[in-house]
N, C-alpha and C positions, 0 to 999 in steps of 0.2 A: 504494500500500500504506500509503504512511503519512499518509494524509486517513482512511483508513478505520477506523483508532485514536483513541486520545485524544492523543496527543503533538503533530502537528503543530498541530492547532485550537487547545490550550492551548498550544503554542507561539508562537502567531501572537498570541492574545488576549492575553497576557504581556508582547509588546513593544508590541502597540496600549495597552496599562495605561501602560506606560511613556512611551509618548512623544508621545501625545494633550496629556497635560498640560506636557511640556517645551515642545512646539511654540503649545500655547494661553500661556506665559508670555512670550512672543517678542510677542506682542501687547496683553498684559495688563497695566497696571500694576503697580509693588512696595507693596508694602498688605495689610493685615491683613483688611479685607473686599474687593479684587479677591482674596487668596488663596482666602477662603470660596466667591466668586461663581465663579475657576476650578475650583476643587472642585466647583461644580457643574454646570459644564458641562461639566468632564471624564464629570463622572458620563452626564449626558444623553447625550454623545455615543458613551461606550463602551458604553452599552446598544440604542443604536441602530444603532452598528458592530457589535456581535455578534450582534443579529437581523438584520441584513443579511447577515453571515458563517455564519451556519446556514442561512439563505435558500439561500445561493450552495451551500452545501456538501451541502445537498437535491438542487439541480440539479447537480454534478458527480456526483452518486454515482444517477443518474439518474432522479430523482424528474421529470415532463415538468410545464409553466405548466397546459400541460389538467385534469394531475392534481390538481395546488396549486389549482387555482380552482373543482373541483367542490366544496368545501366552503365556499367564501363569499368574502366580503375577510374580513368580522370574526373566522372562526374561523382563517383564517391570522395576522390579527394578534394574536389572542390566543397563537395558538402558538409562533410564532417573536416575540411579548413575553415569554410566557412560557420558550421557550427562553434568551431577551438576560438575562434576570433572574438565571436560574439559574449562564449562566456569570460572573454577576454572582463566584462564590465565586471563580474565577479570576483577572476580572482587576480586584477592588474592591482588595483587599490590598496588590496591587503599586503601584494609584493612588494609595492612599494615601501610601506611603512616597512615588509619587513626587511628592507635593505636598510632602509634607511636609521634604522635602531642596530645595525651593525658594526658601526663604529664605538658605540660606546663600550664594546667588550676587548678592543685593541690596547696589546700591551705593547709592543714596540715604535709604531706609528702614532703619529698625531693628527689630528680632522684639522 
């Protein structure tokens, strides 16, 4: 019941906002352009997790691969890109903040 709302999806895309970019800073240098560069791989990669997560959420709600592929690759990529973009308004906001609350945990570097 509750994949078939909007609550759980944006709940899940919310913590993936969140913690995509904690987890890329565990790897990433403290720095003013690695911050920029995890900026934008937070970016790449939560547009990628949420066309994957709409992908998924097609086939739970029983959308069948036979169905999904009579229309092409390219127009399912365009859709579930175009779908990743959109929940973009979801989980861009929260990325932000959580970049931007990353410098406060640098010991070497200073903001």
């Amino acid at each position: 019941m509750l994949l078939d709302g909007l609550f759980f999806p944006a709940v899940i895309l919310a913590v993936l906002s969140w913690m995509v970019p904690k987890l890329l800073s565990f790897v990433m240098p403290e720095g003013v352009k690695p911050l920029l560069l995890l900026a934008l791989l937070s970016t790449l990669i939560l547009f990628l997790l949420s066309s994957v997560f709409f992908f998924v959420l097609y086939l739970w709600q029983g959308a069948t691969l036979a169905r999904l592929a009579e229309g092409g690759l390219s127009t399912n990529i365009l859709l579930f890109g175009r779908l990743g973009m959109i929940a973009g308004m979801i989980w861009a906001p929260i990325m932000v903040l959580s970049v931007a609350a990353l410098p406060r945990r640098w010991k070497k570097e200073v903001w």
